[in-house]
C-alpha positions in Angstrom: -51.8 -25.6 -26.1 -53.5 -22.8 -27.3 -56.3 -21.1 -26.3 -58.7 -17.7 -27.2 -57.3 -14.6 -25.5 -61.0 -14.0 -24.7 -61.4 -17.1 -22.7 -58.3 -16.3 -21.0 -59.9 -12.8 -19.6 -63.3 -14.2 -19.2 -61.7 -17.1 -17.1 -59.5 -14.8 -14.6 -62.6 -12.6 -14.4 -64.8 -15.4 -13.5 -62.3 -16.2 -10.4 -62.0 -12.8 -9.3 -65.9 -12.8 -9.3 -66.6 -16.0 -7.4 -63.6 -15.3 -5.1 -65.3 -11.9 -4.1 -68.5 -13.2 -4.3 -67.5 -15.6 -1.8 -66.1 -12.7 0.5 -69.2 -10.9 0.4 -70.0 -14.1 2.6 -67.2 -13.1 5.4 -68.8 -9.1 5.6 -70.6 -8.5 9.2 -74.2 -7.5 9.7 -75.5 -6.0 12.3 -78.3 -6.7 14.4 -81.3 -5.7 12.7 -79.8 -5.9 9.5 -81.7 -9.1 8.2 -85.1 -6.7 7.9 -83.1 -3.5 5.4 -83.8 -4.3 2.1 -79.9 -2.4 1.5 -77.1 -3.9 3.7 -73.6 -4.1 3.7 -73.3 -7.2 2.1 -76.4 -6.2 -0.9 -74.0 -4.2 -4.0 -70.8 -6.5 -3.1 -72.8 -9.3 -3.9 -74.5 -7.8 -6.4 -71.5 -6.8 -8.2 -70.4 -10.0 -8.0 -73.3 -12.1 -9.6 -73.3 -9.3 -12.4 -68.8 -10.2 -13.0 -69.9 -14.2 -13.3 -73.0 -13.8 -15.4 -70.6 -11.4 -17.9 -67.5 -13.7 -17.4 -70.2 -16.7 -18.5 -71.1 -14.7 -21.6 -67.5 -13.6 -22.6 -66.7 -17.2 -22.0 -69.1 -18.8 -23.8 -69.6 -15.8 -26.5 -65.9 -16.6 -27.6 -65.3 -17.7 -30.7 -62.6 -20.8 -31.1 -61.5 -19.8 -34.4 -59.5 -16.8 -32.6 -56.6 -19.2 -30.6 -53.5 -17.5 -30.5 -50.7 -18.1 -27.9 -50.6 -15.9 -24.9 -49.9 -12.1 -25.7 -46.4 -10.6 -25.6 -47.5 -8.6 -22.4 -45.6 -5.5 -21.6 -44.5 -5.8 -17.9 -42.7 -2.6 -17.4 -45.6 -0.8 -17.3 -47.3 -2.9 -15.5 -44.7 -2.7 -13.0 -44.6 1.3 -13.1 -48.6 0.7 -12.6 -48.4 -1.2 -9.4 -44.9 1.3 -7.9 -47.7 3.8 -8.8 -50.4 2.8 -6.9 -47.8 1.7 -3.9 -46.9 5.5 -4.0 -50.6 6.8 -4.4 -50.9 4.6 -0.8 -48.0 6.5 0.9 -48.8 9.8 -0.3 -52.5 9.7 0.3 -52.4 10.9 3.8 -50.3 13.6 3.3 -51.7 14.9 -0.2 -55.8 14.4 0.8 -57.8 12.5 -1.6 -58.5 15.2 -4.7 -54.8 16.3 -4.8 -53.3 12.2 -4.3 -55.9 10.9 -6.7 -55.7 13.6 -9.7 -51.7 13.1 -9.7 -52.4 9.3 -9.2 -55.0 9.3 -12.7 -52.5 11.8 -14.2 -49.6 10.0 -14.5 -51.4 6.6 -14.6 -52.4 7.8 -17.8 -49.3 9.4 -19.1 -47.6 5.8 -18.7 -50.4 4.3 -20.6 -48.9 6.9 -23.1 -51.9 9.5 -23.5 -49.9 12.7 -24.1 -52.1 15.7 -24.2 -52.4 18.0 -21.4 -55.9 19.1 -21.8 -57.3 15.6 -21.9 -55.2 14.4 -19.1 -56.2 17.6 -17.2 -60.0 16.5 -17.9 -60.0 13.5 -17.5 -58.4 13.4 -14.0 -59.9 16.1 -12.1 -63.6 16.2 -13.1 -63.8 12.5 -12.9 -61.7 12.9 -8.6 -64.1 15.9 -7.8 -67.2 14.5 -9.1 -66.2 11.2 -7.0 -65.5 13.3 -3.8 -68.6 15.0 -3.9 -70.5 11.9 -4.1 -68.6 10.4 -1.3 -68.3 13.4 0.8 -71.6 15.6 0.1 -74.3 11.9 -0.8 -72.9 9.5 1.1 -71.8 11.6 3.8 -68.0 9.9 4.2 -65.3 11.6 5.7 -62.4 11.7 3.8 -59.3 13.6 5.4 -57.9 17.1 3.5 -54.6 16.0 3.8 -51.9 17.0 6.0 -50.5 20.0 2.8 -54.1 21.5 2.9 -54.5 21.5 6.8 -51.3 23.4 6.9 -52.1 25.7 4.7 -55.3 25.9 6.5 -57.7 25.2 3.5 
């Protein structure tokens, strides 16, 4: 059986979406929390009602004249993707966040086979500092240094 490659995506991406929508469910509120207008539970869900209404488009968007069998996938990087991101978890307390998660986006992108420096370089560690400072300095979350930068007493 054959079927569009779109519908394919726009099928997996309507799971995901209902699946987290329905964990948004499972998220505690606190007492009190029933008056905010913002809770824990208000961008989860929100994000997912926005992944099924764009899954429902892609889906129905589709067009049937595009069936093809399933793509030749390439799996070793997929697999170097997911060692990657099991290595990014072990070396994130010890790195800190900005060190772990430029090296992380730098060599996720080098085995998606982007090659030039400068453009790795900027497109890893504007992207990590901008995101820490949002975390750190708006939202006001802690995120650890790192054990390397602690030592060296940074």
């Amino acid at each position: 059986m054959t079927i569009a490659k779109n519908r394919i995506g726009g099928l997996i991406f309507l799971a995901l979406s209902l699946g987290y929508g329905y964990s948004t469910t499972l998220i505690p509120m606190y007492p009190g929390d029933e008056y905010e207008i913002f809770t824990a539970k208000t961008l989860p869900a929100v994000l997912a009602i926005i992944g099924v209404f764009l899954s429902l488009a892609l889906l129905i968007s589709s067009r049937d004249e595009q069936k093809s069998e399933l793509p030749k996938l390439d799996w070793t990087i997929a697999a170097k993707l997911m060692g990657l991101m099991v290595v990014y978890g072990l070396v994130l307390e010890t790195l800190g966040f900005l060190i772990a998660t430029t090296l992380f986006l730098l060599c996720g992108y080098w085995l998606l086979g982007e090659r030039r420096k400068m453009l790795l370089f900027f497109c890893s560690l504007p992207l990590v500092t901008v995101f820490w400072y949002g975390l750190t300095q708006l939202l006001d979350i802690y995120l650890a240094p790192g054990a390397v930068l602690q030592w060296m007493g940074v």
